[in-house]
BAGULUM-980659 format. One record per residue (C-alpha): residue in one letter; chain; x, y, z. Coordinates in nm, 3 decimals. Layout:
<recs>
A A X Y Z
...
</recs>
This chain:
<recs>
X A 0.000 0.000 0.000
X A 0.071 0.362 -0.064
X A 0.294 0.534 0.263
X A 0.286 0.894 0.187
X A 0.211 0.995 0.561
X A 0.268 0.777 0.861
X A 0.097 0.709 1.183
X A 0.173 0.934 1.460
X A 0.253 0.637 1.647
X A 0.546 0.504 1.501
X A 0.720 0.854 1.544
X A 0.669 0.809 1.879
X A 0.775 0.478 1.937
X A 1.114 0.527 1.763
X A 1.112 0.827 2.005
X A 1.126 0.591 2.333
X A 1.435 0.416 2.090
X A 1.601 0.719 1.986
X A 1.917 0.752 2.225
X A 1.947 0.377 2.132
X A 1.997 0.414 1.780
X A 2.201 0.737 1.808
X A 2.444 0.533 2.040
X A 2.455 0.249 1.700
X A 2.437 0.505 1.454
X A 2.110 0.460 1.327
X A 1.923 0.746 1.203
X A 1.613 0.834 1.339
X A 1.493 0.780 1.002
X A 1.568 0.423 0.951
X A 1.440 0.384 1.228
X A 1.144 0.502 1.192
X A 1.134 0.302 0.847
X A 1.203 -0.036 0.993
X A 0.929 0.011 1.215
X A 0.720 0.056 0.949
X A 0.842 -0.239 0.779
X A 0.700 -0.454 0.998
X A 0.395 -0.285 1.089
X A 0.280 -0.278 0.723
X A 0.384 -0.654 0.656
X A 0.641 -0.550 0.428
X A 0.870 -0.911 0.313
X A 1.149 -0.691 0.126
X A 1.362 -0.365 0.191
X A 1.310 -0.271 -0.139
X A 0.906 -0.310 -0.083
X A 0.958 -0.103 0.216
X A 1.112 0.147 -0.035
X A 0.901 0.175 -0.320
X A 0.520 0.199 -0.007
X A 0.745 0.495 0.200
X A 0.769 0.741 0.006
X A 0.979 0.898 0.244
X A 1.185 0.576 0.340
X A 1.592 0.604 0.372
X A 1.713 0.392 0.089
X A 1.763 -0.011 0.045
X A 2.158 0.040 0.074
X A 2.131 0.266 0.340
X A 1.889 0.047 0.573
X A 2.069 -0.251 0.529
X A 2.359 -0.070 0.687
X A 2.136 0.033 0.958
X A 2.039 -0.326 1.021
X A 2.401 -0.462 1.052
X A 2.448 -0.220 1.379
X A 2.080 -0.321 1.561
X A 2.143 -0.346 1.943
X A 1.850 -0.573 1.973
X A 1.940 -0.671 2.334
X A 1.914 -0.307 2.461
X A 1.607 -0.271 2.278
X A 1.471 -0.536 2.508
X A 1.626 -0.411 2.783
X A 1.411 -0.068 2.739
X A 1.080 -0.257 2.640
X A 1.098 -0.411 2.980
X A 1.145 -0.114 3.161
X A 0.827 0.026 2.962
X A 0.624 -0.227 3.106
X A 0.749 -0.213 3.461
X A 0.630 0.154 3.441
X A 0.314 0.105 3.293
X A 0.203 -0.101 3.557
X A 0.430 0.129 3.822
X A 0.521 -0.255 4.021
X A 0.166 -0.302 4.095
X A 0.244 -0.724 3.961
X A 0.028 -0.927 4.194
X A 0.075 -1.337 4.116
X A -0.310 -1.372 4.133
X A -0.336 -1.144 3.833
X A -0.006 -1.190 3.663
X A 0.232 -1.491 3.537
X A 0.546 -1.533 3.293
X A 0.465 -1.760 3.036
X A 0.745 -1.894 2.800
X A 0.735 -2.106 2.493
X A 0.918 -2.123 2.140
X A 0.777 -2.113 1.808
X A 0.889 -2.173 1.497
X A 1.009 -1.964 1.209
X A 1.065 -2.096 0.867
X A 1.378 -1.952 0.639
X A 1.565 -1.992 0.384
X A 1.892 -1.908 0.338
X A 2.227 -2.056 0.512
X A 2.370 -1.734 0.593
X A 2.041 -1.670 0.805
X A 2.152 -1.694 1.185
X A 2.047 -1.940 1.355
X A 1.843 -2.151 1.106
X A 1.850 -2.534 1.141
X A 1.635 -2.869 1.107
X A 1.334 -2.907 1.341
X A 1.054 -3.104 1.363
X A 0.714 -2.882 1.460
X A 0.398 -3.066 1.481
X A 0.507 -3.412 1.342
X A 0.642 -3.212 1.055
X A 1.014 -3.051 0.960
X A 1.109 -2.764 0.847
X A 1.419 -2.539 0.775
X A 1.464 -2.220 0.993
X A 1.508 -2.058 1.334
X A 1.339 -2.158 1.659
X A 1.274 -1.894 1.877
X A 1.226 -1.885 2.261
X A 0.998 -1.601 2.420
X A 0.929 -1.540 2.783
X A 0.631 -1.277 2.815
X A 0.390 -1.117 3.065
X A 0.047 -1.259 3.077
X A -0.199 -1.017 3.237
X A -0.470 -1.268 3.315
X A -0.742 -1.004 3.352
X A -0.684 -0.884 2.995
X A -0.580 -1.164 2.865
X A -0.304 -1.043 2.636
X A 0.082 -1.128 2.702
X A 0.332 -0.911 2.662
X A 0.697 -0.992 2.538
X A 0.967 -0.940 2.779
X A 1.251 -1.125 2.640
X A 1.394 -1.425 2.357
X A 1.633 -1.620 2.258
X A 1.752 -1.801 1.916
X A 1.777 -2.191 1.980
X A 2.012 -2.431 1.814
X A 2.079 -2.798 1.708
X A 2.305 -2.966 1.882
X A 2.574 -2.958 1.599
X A 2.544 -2.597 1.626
X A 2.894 -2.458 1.773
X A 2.639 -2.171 1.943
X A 2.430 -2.493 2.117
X A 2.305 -2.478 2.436
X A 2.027 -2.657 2.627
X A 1.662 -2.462 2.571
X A 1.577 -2.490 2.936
X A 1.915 -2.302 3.064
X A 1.838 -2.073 2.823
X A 1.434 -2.040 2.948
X A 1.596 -2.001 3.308
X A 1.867 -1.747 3.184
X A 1.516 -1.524 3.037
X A 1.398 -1.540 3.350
X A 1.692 -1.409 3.551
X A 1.710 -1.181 3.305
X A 1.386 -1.047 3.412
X A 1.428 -1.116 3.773
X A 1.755 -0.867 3.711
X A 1.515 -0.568 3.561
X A 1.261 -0.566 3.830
X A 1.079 -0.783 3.775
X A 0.875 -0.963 4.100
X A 0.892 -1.374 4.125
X A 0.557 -1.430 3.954
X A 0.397 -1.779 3.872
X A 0.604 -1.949 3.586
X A 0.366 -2.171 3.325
X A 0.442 -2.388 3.026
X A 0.335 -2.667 2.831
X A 0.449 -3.017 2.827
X A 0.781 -2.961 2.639
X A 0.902 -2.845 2.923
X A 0.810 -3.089 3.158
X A 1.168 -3.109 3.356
X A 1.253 -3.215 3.675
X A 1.526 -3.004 3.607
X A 1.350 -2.689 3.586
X A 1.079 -2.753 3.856
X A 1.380 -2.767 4.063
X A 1.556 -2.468 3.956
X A 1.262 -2.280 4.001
X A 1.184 -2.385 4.375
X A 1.552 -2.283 4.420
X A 1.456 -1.942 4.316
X A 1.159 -1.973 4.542
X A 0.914 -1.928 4.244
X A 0.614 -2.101 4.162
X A 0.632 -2.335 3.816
X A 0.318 -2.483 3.677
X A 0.342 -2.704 3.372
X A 0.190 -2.940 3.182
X A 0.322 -3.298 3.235
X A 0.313 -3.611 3.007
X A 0.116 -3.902 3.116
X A 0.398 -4.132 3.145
X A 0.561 -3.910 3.413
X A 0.662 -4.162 3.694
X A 0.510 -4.063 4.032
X A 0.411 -4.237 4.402
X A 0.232 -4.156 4.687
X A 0.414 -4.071 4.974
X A 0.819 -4.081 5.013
X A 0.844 -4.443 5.186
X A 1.187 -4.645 5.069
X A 0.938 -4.972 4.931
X A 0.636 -4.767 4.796
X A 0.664 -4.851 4.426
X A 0.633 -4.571 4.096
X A 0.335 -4.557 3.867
X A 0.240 -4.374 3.566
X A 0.012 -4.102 3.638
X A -0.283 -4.270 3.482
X A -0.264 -4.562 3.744
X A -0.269 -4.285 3.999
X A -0.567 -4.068 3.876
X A -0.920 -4.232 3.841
X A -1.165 -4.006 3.992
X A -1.245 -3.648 3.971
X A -1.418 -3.503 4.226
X A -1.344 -3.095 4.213
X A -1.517 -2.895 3.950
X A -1.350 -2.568 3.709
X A -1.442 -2.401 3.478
X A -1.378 -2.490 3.114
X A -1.282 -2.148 2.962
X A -1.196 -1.955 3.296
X A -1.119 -1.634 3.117
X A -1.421 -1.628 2.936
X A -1.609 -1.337 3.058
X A -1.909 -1.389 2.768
X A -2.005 -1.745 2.811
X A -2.391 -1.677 2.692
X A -2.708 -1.887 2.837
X A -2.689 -2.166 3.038
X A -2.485 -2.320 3.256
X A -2.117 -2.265 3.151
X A -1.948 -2.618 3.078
X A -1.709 -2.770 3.358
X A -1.396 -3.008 3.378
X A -1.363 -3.227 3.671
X A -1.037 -3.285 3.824
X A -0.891 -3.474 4.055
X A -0.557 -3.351 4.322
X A -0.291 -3.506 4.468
X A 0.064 -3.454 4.644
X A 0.312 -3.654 4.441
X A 0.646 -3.747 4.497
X A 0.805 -3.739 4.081
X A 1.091 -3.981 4.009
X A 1.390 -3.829 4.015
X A 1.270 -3.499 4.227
X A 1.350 -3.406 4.550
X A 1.048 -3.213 4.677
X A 0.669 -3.349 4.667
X A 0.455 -3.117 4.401
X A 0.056 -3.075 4.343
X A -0.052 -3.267 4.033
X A -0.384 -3.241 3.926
X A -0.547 -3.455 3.658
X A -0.831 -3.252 3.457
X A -1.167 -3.497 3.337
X A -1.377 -3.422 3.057
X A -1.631 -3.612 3.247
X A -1.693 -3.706 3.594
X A -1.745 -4.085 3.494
X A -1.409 -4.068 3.322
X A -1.153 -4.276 3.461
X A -0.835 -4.152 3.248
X A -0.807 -3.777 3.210
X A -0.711 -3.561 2.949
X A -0.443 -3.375 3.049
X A -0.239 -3.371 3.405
X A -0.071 -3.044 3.551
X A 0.195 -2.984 3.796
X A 0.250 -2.689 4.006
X A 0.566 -2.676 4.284
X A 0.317 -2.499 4.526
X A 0.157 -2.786 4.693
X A -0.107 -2.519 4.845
X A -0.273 -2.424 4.516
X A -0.627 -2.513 4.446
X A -0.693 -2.741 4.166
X A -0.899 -2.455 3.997
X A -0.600 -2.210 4.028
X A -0.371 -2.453 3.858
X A -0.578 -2.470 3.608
X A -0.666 -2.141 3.571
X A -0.328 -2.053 3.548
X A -0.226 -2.293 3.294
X A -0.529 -2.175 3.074
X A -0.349 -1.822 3.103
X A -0.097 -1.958 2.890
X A -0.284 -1.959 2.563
X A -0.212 -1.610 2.577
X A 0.137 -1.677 2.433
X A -0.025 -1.890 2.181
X A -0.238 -1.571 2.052
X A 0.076 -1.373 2.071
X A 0.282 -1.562 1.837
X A 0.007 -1.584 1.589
X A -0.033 -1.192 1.610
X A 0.297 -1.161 1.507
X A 0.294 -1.388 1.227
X A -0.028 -1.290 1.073
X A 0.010 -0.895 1.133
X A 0.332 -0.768 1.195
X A 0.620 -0.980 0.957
X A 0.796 -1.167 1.258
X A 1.083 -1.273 1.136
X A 1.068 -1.186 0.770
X A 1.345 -1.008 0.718
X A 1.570 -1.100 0.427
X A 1.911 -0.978 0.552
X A 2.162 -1.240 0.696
X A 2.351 -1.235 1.030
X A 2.270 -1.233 1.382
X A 2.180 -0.840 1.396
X A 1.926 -0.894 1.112
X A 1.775 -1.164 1.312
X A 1.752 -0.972 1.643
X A 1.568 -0.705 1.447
X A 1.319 -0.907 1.273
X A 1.216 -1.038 1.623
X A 1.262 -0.762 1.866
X A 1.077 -0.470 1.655
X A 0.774 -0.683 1.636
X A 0.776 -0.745 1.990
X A 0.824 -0.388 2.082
X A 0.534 -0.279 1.863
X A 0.312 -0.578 2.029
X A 0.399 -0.426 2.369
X A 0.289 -0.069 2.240
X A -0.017 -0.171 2.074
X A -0.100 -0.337 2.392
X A 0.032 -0.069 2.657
X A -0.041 0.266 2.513
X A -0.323 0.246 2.238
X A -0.420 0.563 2.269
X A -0.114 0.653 2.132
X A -0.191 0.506 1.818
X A -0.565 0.655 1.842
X A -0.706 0.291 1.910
X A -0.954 0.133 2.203
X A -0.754 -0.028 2.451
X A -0.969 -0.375 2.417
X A -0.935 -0.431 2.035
X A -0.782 -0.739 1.900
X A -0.414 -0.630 1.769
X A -0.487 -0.751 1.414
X A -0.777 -0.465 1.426
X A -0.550 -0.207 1.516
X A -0.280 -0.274 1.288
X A -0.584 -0.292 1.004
X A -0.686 0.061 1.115
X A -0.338 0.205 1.152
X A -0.355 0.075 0.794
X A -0.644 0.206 0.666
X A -0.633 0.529 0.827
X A -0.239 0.574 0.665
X A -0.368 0.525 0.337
X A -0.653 0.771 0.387
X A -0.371 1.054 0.484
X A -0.149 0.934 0.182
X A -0.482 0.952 -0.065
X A -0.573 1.284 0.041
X A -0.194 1.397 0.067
X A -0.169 1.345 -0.269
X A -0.448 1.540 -0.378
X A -0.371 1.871 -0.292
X A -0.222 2.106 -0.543
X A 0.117 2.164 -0.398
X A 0.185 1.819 -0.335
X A 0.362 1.779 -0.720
X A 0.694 1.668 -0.613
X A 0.531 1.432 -0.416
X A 0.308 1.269 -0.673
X A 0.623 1.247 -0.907
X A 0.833 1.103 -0.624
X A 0.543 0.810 -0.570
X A 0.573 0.785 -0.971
X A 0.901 0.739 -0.944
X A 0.916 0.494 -0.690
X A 0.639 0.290 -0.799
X A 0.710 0.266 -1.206
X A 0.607 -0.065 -1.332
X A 0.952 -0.093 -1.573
X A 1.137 -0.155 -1.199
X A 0.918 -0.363 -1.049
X A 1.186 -0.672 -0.992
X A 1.480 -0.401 -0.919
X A 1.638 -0.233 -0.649
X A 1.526 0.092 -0.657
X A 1.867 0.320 -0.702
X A 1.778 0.677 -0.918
X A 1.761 0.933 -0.718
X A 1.373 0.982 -0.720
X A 1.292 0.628 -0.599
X A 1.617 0.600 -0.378
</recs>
């Protein structure tokens, strides 16, 4: 689409990143232009220059994208957070949720790219850890902090859950207080549950059904599989807990059933809690741990159903904002084409009424109306009188004989 005037918001974003990119030796204006990149859905510099009018050119913000300092960038965005909410983080209304998702490229210059297996399925590309903020009450998360993962033949490898617990420090470090920790089953370490009751933090995961477990600690009582263990549900929860619209009727339930469990291999006893589709049922669905053994069965839950949140988040980012797609190689490249996303999400999210939006819309609406509205500006931009030099720069940039080129002249530069 036509960029002939841009939002007043992404001024002001790159505002909050200015000293940043003055310490790198970014301009303010490719700065400005790379968060438009990604807030349009641009895939290509060179798309990015031929839609902004007023966009640095292709040479000139590829150099700007070898000197991103994407881990101050984060460092910022944290900070951002921790004032909007001015410490007021209470662990009934707040929890870190971390997961990775995948990101398909090609290229082997691309940092970080690999073979993984997603879903029963491979692919060719980077895997990317995120730790965010879920405000249950709103029920939106907010990024706080990622990391690239690797294959183990990878000279940069390291194990993904030191690198989960390093994100966490991380935040720990920036102010962050020890909230609830929840993830799904891929992370279902004794490992971690331990490191995180060493930090005195609460971790509530998913765990696999074949997770070996006995009640009580005695030297002769024998292991079973969770299944053998769990056979009937007697609590009651809510199915959709954050659901605030359920409609007529009675909203539908989940039964579950709790216990104390000592898990093979784990020092301390944690609360498991098996979750019924039915109160007949005798296997469940799905079991959950949680290294508080004081937590209701209903809190467990509700706090694992918080997680989604990161779910919606990562399809967000795919569907509206270009995570990821940037083709330039190397490891700066990379950090951009996942941190400016994520700062954008937590902007969107924070302070929408800097971008003129409702604070309850869904973020693909408001980048659809940042959208709409920028076209609006650049159609009626165009039509005014004195605006000639502008229609023959748009001309320029946008003639059909230089479609598959780099734009170089000076008028579409």
């Amino acid at each position: 689409m036509l960029i002939c005037k841009l939002p007043e918001g992404i001024r002001k974003v790159s505002d909050q990143y200015k000293s940043l990119c003055a310490a790198a030796d970014i301009g303010f204006a490719n700065t400005t232009a790379l968060f438009t990149y990604f807030l349009f859905g641009c895939s290509s510099l060179s798309q990015l220059a031929r839609q902004h009018v007023q966009s640095p050119s292709v040479s000139e913000l590829s150099e700007a994208v070898k000197k991103f300092p994407g881990s101050r960038f984060m460092r910022r965005c944290r900070s951002s957070i921790l004032r909007k909410y001015d410490g007021q983080l209470s662990p009934d209304d707040f929890v870190f949720a971390i997961d990775d998702t995948d990101n398909p490229r090609y290229g082997k210059k691309i940092y970080g790219c690999g073979n993984w297996v997603a879903k029963h399925s491979g692919y060719f590309g980077q895997k990317v850890l995120v730790l965010v903020l879920v405000d249950i009450k709103r029920r939106i998360a907010l990024p706080l902090s990622y990391a690239f993962l690797f294959n183990k033949d990878h000279p940069e490898y390291e194990n993904a859950l030191k690198k989960a617990i390093f994100l966490i420090d991380e935040c720990l470090e920036s102010g962050f207080p020890k909230l609830p920790v929840v993830a799904d089953s891929w992370f279902d370490s004794v490992d971690l549950m331990q490191e995180f009751m060493d930090r005195g933090m609460t971790y509530v995961a998913e765990v696999k059904s074949k997770r070996l477990a006995k009640i009580g600690s005695g030297q002769w009582v024998r292991y079973k599989k969770l299944p053998s263990i769990f056979q009937s549900p007697h609590g009651e929860v809510y199915a959709r807990p954050l659901d605030k619209n359920r409609g007529r009727g009675r909203p539908k339930l989940r039964f579950t059933e709790s216990r104390v469990l000592q898990i093979k291999n784990l020092k301390t006893p944690v609360k498991i809690v098996g979750v019924f589709n039915k109160r007949s049922s005798t296997i469940a669905f799905a079991y959950y741990a949680s290294t508080d053994r004081t937590m209701p069965g209903a809190t467990v839950w509700k706090i694992f159903r918080s997680r989604w949140c990161i779910e919606v988040l990562f399809r967000d980012l795919k569907q509206n904002l270009s995570f990821g797609k940037l083709p330039c190689a190397g490891k700066n490249a990379s950090d951009l084409a996942v941190c400016l996303p994520l700062v954008l999400i937590v902007s969107l999210r924070t302070r929408p009424g800097l971008w003129q939006m409702e604070e309850n819309l869904t973020i693909g609406t408001m980048v659809e109306r940042i959208r709409s509205r920028t076209l609006d500006k650049s159609i009626a931009a165009l039509s005014i009188e004195a605006s000639k030099k502008l229609r023959t720069l748009v001309m320029a940039r946008r003639d059909p004989s230089r479609v598959n080129k780099k734009p170089v002249n000076r008028a579409a530069a």
